[in-house]
FIVEX-865201 format. One line per field, with one value per residue (C-alpha): residue number from 1; residue in one letter; x, y, z. Coordinates in steps of 0.001 Angstrom, whole numbers. Example, Ala and Ser with C-alpha at 12.3 -4.5 7.8 and 13.67 -1.06 7.14 Angstrom:
! FIVEX-865201
gulum = c(1	2)
pami = c(A	S)
X = c(12300	13670)
Y = c(-4500	-1060)
Z = c(7800	7140)
***
This chain:
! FIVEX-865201
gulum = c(1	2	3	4	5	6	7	8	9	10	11	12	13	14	15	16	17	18	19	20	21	22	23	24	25	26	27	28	29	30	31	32	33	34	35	36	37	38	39	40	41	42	43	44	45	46	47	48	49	50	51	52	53	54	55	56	57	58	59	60	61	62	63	64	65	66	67	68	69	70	71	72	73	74	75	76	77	78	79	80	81	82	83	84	85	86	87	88	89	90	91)
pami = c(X	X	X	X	X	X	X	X	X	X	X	X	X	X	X	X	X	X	X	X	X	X	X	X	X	X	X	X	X	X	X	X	X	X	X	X	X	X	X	X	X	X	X	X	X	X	X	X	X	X	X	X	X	X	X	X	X	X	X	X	X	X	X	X	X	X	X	X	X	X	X	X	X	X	X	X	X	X	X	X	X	X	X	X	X	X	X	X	X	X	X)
X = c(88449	85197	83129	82281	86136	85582	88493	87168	87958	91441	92895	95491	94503	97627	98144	97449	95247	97515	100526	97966	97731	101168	101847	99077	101018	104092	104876	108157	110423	110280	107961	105069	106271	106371	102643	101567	102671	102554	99974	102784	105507	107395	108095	110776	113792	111476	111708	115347	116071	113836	115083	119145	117993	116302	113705	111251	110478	111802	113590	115555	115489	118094	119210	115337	113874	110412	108158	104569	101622	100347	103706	103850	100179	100958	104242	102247	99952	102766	103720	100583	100102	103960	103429	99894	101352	103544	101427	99475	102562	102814	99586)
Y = c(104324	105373	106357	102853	101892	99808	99945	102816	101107	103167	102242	99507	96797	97253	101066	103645	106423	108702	106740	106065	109984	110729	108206	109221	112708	111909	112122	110052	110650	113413	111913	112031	115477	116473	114950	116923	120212	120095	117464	115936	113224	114542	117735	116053	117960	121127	119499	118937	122157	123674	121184	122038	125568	125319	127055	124381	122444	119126	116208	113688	109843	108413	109505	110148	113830	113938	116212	116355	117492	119497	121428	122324	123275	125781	127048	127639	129816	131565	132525	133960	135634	137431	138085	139779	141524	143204	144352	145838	147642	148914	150556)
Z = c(155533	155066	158923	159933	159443	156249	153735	150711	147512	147130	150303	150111	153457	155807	154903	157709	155762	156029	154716	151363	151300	151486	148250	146635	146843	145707	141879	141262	138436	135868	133778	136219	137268	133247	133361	136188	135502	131335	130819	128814	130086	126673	128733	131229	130021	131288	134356	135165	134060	136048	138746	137996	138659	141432	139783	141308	144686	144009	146197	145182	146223	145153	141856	141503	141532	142966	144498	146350	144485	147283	147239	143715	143694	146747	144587	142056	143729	145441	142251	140805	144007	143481	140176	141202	143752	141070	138554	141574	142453	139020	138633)
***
């Protein structure tokens, strides 16, 4: 909603904003998670292992593994920050 309260052209009519956020967030299945983090839906297998490890932050609905965009991109910067914070350490 844009500040006059008309609909912007990505908001579905009937959606609180913040409801449209929260899907817009949400990548479902490991194909769009494969996408997201590779750039290539060919990488899914990348995915549930990293998933069966728990090497990643992931969900499941249903038999479905998802995750939230905003959460990986955080994790991922937690992890450059750790491993920065270790070569630090080292020198």
């Amino acid at each position: 909603m844009d500040k006059l309260g008309h609909l912007t052209t990505t908001q579905k009519p009937g959606m609180p904003e913040l409801e449209q956020n929260l899907a817009q967030d949400l990548l479902r299945g490991a194909d769009e998670l494969a996408e997201f983090l590779y750039g290539d839906r060919e990488q899914r297998r990348k995915v549930y292992h990293l998933a069966a490890t728990s090497q990643i932050p992931v969900f499941k609905l249903g038999s479905m593994i998802c995750a939230r965009k905003s959460v990986l991109l955080k994790w991922i910067k937690d992890q450059e920050d750790r491993r920065a914070n270790l070569s630090n350490q080292t020198t």
